[in-house]
C-alpha positions as CSV (number, residue, x, y, z in Angstrom):
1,X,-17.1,-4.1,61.1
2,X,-16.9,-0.2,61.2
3,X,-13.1,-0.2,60.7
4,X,-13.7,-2.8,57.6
5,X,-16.6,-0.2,56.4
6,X,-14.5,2.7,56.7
7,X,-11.5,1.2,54.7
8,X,-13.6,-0.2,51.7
9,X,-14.6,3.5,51.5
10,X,-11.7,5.2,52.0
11,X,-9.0,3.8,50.8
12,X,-10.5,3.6,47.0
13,X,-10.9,7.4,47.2
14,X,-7.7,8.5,48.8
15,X,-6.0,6.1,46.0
16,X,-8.5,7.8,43.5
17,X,-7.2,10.9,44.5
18,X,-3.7,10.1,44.1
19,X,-3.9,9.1,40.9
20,X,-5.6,11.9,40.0
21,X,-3.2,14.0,41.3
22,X,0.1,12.1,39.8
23,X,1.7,14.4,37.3
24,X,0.7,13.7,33.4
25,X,3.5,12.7,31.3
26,X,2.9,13.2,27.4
27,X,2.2,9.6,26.7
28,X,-0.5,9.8,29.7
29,X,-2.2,12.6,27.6
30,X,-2.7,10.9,24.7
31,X,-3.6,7.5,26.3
32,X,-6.4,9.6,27.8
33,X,-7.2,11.6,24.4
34,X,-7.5,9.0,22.2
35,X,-10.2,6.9,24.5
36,X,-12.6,10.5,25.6
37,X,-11.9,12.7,22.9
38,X,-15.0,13.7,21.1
39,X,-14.0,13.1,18.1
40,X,-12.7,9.6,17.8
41,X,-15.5,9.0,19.8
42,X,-17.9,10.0,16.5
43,X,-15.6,8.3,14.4
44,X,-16.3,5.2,16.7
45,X,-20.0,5.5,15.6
46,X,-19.5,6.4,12.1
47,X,-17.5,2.7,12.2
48,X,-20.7,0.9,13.8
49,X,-22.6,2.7,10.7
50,X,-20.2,1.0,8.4
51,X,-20.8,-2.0,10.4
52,X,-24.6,-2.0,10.3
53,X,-24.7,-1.5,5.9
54,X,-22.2,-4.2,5.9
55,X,-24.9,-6.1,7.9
56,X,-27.7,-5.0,5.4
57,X,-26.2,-5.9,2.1
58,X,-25.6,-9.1,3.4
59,X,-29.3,-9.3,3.8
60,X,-30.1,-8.1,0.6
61,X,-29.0,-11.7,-0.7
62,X,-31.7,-13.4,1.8
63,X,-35.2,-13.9,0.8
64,X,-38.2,-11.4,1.8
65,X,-41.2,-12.2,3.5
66,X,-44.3,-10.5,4.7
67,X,-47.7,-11.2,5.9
68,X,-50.8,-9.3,5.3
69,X,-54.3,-9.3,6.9
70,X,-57.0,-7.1,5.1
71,X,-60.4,-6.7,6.2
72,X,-63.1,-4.8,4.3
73,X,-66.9,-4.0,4.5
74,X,-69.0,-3.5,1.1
75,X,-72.3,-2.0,1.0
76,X,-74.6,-1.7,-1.7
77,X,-73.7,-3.2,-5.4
78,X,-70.8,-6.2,-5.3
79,X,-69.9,-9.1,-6.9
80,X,-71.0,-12.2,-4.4
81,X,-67.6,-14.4,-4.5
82,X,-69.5,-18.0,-3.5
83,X,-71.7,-17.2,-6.5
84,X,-70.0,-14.6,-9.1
85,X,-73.0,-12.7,-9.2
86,X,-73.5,-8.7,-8.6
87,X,-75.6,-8.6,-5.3
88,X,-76.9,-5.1,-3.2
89,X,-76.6,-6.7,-0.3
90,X,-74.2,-5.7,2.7
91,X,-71.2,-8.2,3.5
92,X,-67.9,-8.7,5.3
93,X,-64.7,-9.9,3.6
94,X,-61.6,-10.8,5.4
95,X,-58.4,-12.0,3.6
96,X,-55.3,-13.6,4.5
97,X,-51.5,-13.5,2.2
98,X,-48.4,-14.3,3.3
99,X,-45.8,-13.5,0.0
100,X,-42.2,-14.4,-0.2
101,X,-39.4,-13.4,-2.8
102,X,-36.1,-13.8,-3.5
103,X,-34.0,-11.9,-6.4
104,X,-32.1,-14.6,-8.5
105,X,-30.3,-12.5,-10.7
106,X,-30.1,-8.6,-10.5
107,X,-26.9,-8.1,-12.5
108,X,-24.4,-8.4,-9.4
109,X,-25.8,-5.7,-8.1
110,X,-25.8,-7.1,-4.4
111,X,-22.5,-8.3,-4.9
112,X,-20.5,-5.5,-5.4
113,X,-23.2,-3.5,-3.0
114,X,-21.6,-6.0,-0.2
115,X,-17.8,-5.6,-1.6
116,X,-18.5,-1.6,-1.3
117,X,-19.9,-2.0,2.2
118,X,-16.8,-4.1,3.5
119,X,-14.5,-1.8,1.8
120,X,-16.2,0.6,4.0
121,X,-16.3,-1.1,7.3
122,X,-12.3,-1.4,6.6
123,X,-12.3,2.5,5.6
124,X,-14.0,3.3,8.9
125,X,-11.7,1.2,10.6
126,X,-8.5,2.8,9.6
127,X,-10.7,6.6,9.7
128,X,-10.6,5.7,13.4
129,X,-7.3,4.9,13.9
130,X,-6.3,8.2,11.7
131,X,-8.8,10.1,14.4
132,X,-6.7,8.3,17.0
133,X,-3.6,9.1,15.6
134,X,-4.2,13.3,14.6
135,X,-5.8,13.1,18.2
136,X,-3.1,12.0,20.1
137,X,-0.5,14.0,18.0
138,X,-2.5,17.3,18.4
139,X,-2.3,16.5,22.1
140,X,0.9,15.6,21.7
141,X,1.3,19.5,20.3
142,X,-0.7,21.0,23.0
143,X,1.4,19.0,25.7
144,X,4.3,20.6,24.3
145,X,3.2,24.0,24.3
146,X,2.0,23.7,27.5
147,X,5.0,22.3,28.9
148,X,7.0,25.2,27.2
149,X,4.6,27.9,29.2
150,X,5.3,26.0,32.9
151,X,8.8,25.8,31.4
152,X,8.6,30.2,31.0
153,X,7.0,30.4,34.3
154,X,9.7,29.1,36.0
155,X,12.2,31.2,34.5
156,X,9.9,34.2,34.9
157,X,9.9,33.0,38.4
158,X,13.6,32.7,38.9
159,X,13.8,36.0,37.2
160,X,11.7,37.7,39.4
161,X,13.3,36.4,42.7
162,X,16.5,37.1,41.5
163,X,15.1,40.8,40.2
164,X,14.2,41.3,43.9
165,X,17.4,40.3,45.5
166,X,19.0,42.4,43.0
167,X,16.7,45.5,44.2
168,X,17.5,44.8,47.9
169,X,21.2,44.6,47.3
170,X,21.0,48.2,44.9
171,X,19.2,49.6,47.5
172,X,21.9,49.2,50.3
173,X,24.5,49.6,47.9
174,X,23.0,53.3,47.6
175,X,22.9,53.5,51.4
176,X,26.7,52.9,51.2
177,X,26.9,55.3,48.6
178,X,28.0,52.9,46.1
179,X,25.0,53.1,43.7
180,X,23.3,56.2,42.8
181,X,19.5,56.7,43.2
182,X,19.2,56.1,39.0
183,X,20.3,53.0,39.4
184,X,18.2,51.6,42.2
185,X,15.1,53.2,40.3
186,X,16.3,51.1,36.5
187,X,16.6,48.3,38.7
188,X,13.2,48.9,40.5
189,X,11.9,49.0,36.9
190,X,13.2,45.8,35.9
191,X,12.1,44.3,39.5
192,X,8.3,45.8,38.1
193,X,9.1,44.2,34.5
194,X,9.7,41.0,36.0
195,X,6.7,40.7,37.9
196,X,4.7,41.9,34.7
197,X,6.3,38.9,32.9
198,X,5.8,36.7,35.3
199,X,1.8,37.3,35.4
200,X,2.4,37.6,31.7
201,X,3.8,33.8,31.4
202,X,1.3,32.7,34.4
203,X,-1.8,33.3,31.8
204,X,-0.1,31.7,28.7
205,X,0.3,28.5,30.9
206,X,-3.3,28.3,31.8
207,X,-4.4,29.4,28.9
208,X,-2.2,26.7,27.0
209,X,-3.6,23.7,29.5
210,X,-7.2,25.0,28.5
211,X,-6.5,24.2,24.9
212,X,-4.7,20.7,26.6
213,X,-7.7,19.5,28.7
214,X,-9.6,20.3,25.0
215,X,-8.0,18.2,23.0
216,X,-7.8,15.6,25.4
217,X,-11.5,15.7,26.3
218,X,-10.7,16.4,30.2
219,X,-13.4,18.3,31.7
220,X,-12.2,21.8,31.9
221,X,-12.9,22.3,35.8
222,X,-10.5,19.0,36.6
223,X,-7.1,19.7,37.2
224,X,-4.3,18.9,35.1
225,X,-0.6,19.0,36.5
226,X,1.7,17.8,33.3
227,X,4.7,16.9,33.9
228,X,7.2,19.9,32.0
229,X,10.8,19.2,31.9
230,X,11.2,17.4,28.5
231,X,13.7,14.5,28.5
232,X,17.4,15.4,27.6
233,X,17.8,14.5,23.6
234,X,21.3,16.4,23.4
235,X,23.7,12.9,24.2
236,X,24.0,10.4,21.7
237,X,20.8,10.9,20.3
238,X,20.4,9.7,16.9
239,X,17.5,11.0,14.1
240,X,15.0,7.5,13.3
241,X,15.1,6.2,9.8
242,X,12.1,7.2,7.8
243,X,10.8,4.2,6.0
244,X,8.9,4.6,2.7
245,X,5.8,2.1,4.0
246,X,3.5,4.2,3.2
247,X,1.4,2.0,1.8
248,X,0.5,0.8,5.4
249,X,-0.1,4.2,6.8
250,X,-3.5,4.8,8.3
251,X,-4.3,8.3,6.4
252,X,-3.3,6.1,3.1
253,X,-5.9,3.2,3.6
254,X,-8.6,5.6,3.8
255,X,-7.9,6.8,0.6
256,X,-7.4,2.7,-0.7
257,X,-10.2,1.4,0.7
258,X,-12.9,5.1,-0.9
259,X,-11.3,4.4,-4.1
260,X,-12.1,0.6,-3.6
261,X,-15.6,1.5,-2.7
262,X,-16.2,3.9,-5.7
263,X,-14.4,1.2,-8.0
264,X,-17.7,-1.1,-6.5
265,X,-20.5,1.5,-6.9
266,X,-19.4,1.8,-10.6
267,X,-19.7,-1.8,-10.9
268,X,-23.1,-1.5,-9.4
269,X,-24.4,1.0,-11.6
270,X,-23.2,-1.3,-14.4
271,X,-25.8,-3.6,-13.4
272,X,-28.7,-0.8,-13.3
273,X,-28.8,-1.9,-17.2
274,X,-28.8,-5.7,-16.8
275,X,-31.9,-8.0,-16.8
276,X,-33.2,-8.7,-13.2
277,X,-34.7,-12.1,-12.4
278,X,-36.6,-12.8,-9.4
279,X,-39.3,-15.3,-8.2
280,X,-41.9,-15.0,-5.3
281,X,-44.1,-17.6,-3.7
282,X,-46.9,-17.4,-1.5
283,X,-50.4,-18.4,-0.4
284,X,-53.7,-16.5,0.3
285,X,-57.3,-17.4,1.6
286,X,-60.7,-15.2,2.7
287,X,-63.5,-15.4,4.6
288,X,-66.7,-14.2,3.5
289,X,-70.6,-13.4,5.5
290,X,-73.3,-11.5,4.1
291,X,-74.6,-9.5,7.0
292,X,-77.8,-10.0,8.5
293,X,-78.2,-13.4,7.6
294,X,-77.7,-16.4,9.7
295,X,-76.4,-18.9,7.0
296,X,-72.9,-19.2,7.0
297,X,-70.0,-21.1,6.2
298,X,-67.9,-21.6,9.3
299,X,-64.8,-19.6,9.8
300,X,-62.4,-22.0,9.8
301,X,-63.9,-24.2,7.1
302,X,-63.7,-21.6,4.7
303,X,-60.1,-20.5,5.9
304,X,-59.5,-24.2,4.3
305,X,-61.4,-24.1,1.4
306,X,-60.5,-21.0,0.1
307,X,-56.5,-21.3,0.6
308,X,-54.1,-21.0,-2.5
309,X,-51.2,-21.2,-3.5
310,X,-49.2,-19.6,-6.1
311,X,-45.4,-19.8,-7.4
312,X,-44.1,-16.8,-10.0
313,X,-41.3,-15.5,-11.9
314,X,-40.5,-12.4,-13.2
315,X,-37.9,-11.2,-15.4
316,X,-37.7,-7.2,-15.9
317,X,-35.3,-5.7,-18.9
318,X,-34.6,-2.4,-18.8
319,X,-34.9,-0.8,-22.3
320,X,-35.3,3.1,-21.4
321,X,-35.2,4.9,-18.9
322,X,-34.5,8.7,-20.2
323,X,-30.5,8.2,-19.8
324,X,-31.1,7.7,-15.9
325,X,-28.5,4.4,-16.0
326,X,-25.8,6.2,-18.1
327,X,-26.0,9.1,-16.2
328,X,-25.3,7.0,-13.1
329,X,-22.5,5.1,-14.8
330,X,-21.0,8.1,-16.0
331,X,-21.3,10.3,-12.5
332,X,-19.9,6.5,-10.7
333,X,-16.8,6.0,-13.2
334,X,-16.2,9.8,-12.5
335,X,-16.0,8.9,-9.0
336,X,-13.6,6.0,-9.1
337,X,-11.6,8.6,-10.9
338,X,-11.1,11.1,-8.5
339,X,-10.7,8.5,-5.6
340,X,-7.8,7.6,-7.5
341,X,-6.1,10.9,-8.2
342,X,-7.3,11.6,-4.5
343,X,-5.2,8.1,-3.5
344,X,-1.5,9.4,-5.9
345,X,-2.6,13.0,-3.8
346,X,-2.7,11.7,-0.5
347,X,0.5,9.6,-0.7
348,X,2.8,12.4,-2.3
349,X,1.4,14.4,0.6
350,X,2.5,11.9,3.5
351,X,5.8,11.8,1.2
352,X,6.5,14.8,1.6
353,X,5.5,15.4,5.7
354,X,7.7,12.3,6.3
355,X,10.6,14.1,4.6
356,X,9.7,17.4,6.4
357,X,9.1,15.5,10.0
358,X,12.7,13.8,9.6
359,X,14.5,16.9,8.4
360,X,13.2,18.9,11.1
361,X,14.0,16.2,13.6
362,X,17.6,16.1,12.2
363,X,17.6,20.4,13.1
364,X,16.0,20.3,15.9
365,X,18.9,18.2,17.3
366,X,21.3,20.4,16.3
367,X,20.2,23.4,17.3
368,X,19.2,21.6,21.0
369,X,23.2,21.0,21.5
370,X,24.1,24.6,19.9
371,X,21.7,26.3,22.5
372,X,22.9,24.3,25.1
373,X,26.2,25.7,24.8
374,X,24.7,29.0,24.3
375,X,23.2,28.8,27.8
376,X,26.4,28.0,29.1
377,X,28.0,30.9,27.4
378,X,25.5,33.2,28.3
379,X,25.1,32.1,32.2
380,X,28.8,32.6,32.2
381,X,28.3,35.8,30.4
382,X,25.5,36.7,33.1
383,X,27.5,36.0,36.1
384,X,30.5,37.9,34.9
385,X,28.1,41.0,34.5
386,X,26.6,40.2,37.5
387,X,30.5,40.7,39.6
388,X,31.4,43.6,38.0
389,X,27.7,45.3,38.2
390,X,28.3,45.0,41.8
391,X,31.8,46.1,42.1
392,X,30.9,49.2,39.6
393,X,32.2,48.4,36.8
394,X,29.1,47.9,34.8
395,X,25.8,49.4,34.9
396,X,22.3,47.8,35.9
397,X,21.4,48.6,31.9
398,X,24.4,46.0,30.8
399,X,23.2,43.7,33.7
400,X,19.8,43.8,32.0
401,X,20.9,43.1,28.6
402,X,22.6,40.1,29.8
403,X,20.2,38.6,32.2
404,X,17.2,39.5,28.8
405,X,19.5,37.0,26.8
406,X,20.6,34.5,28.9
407,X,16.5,34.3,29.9
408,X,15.8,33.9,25.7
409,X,18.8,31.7,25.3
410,X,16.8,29.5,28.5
411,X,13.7,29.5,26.3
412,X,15.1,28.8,22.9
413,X,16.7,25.5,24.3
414,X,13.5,24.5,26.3
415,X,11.4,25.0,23.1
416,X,14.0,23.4,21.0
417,X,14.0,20.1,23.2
418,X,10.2,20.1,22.9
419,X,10.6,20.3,19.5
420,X,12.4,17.1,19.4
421,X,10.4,14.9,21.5
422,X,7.7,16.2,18.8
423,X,9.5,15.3,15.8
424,X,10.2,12.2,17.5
425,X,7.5,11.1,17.2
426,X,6.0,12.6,14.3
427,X,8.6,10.3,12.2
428,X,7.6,7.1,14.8
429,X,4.3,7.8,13.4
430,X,4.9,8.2,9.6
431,X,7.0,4.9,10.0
432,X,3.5,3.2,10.8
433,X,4.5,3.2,14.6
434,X,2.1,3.4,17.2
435,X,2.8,6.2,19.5
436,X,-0.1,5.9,21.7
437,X,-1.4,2.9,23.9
438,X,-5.1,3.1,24.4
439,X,-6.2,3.1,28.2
């Protein structure tokens, strides 16, 4: 029983923790984002608020109904209702209503009021997916630059290992008296620069993971390993198509579906000037004692004897209303208008980050297979610098130079591949992909 006990507990957390501690790829990060970041999560609500008008202007179209109890106590002069006649005596009234009503005719006003609310249900649905979407790209962004910082902080590692090998060999090269004591104190600097760099890079990283666990929603005091070497774009890669279905984009059927709800609220205030017809129906009854006296109709007899009923119609036409209605039509249509122009905006706009995404794509490639064979030039470059340095035919200065720009050449071509699986999907997701899986 003990050893069952002890596994139920222990094995769930020791799995726990090695999940936990798995590295995070990019699509991991924005799995993650797009289900605790803060934002979506409002937009979640904002879609439930949608969700609840929808709810009430469907109930606008049902009847009403309330009940009433009123209870009252007159003293002195007051008209005696079993006799019509004033009396100064004290009594107790109690009355009972219950009222219903139902608009029949209110110029469609609750008709478009429940086309505007679905058109805004469907807004807020594609508002969260666009939260979704800018979510898991901005992570997307962040996972980048963070990978690009672990990606300097190895090189600044590498850098400053080889820095110190390079100082140990200088140094007995002096002893030898093949190096002079200048050059073991340049290349003691560079040894100091690399260390500087290296605690230079070191803070970048964690500052760039900060921003990470941000964006994603991660508490800041978990820990986040990501997962840095970017995949290898430089064979055979291709750039994606870029489709003009723009129409279907997410950031695009926001703007459809406000211009659909302004087109609505103009039709509503159309009606503000339209007869409205309703009806109501009901039924009351009272109770009445004078005070002080011990004659009096039963309770329940005169609940029955004094019950009515009444049915009513009423029909209201608005003549004036000092210019309230046009002013509403006017501000309403003036609405529509700019959803519209707001709709042509938003669509040239997506036209043109589409074109931008896919051209950058396209020269982000390029220049991913030029640096690469700049990194093979300049490692080649570096090693010959690196023989002759140590035969004495070049100085730790030119050993410097060329060790500075085979490191830039290093971080150029990381940055560049990052760049691409960016771009990547940037297109993906102007082509109406889905480049995220919610957890």
């Amino acid at each position: 029983m003990k050893q069952c006990v002890y596994l139920l507990v222990v094995v769930p957390l020791f799995l726990a923790g090695s999940a936990a501690a798995q590295p995070w790829t990019a699509q991991r990060c924005m799995e993650y984002a797009v289900t605790h970041n803060h934002s979506v999560r409002q937009a979640r609500l904002e879609l439930d608020n949608y969700k609840a008008a929808r709810r009430g202007a469907v109930g606008r179209f049902l009847p009403s109904l309330d009940a009433s109890v009123g209870t009252q106590y007159n003293f002195g002069r007051a008209i005696d209702p079993e006799t019509n006649t004033y009396t100064d005596v004290s009594t107790f009234y109690n009355g009972y209503s219950v009222n219903a009503s139902l608009p029949v005719f209110d110029g469609f006003s609750r008709l478009h009021a429940l086309k505007a609310a679905k058109a805004a249900v469907l807004m807020g649905r594609n508002a969260l997916r666009q939260q979704q979407d800018q979510t898991a790209i901005s992570t997307l962004q962040a996972f980048a630059d963070a990978a690009y910082y672990k990606g300097l902080v190895t090189m600044a590692e590498e850098k400053q290992k080889e820095a110190g090998l390079l100082l140990r060999q200088t140094q007995l090269m002096e002893q030898v008296g093949r190096k002079s004591a200048a050059d073991v104190a340049e290349v003691a600097s560079q040894k100091a620069e690399a260390d500087y760099n290296l605690t230079r890079q070191q803070n970048l990283h964690a500052a760039a993971l900060l921003e990470l666990k941000t964006v994603m929603g991660l508490p800041v005091t978990d820990s986040l390993e990501i997962i840095g070497t970017p995949p290898d774009h430089s064979q055979g890669e291709e750039c994606l198509p870029l489709r003009n279905q723009f129409i279907s984009h997410y950031s695009l059927l926001i703007s459809h579906f406000r211009m659909e709800v302004a087109r609505h609220e103009w039709r509503q205030a159309h009606a503000s000037v339209l007869p409205a017809l309703s009806v109501t129906a009901g039924l009351s009854t009272t109770y009445y004692k004078t005070l002080h006296s011990p004659m009096a109709t039963p309770f329940t007899t005169q609940l029955q004897n004094n019950m009515g009923q009444y049915v009513g119609a009423t029909l209201s036409i608005p003549i004036f209303n000092r210019l309230q209605s046009l002013t509403a039509i006017r501000r309403a249509k003036n609405n529509y208008r700019i959803a519209c122009e707001a709709y042509e905006e938003k669509r040239l706009e997506l036209l043109k980050l589409a074109t931008q995404a896919a051209q950058d794509l396209h020269a982000y490639l390029l220049q991913t297979q030029q640096m690469e064979k700049k990194v093979a030039a300049d490692s080649l470059a570096y090693e010959l610098t690196r023989r002759q340095y140590e035969e004495g035919l070049s100085t730790a200065i030119d050993l410097h130079t060329m060790s500075a720009q085979l490191l830039n050449s290093k971080a150029t071509l990381l940055q560049c591949q990052l760049m691409v699986m960016v771009k990547k999907q940037l297109v993906r997701y102007y082509n109406g992909e889905q480049i995220w899986t919610e957890e």
